[in-house]
C-alpha positions as CSV (number, residue, x, y, z in Angstrom):
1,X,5.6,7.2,8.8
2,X,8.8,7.0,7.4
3,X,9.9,8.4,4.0
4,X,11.1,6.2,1.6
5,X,12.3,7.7,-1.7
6,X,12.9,4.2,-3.6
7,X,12.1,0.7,-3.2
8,X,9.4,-1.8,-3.1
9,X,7.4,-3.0,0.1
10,X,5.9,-6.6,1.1
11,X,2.2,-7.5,1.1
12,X,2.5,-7.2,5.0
13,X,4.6,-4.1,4.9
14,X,1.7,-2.5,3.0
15,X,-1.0,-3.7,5.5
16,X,0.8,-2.7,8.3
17,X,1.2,0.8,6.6
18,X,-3.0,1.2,5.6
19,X,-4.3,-0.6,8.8
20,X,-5.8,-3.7,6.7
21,X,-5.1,-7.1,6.7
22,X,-2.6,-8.5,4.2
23,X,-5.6,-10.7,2.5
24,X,-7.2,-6.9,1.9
25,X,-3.8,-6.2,0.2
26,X,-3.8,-9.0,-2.2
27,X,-7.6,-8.3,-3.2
28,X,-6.9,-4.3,-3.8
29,X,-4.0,-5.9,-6.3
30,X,-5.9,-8.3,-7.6
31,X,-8.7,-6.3,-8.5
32,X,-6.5,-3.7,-10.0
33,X,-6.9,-1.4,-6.5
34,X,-2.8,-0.9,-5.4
35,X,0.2,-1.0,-8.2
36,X,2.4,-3.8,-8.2
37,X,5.0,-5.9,-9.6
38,X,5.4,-9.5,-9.5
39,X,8.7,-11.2,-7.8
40,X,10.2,-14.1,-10.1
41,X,9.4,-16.2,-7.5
42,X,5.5,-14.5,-7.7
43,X,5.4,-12.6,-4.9
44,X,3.9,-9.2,-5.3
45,X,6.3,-6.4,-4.8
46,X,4.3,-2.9,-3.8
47,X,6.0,0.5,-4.8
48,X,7.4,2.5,-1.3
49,X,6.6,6.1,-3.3
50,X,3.0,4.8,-4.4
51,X,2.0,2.9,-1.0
52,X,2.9,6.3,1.1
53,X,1.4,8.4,-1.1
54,X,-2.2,6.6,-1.1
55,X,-1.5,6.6,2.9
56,X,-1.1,10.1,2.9
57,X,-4.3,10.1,0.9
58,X,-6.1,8.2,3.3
59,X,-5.2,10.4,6.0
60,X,-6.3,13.4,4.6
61,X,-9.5,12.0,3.8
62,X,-10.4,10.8,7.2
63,X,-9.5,13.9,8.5
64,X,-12.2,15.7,6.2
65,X,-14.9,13.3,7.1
66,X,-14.3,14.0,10.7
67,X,-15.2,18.0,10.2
């Protein structure tokens, strides 16, 4: 996984980085799940920092649950 130190990602970006489908991505933001920003256009802009941060999260989980 790249770092990325500033920027914002696409709702497919996001899904392709947490291994879900870009429908789960709009339901995590929707429901208050993932931070996000809205485009002018209304497009949902995900924070880089946040998204590879809750990945890194994810990871570490799994990793636990498999001991």
């Amino acid at each position: 996984m790249a770092e990325r130190t500033i920027g914002y990602l696409k709702t497919a970006e996001v899904a392709e980085i947490l291994h879900v489908s870009p429908k789960t991505v709009t339901r995590w933001a929707k429901d208050g799940k993932l931070p996000h920003s809205r485009t002018l256009g209304g497009h949902r802009r995900f924070p880089a920092e946040a998204i590879d941060q809750l990945a890194k999260e994810l990871v570490q989980v799994d990793q636990i649950e498999e001991i």
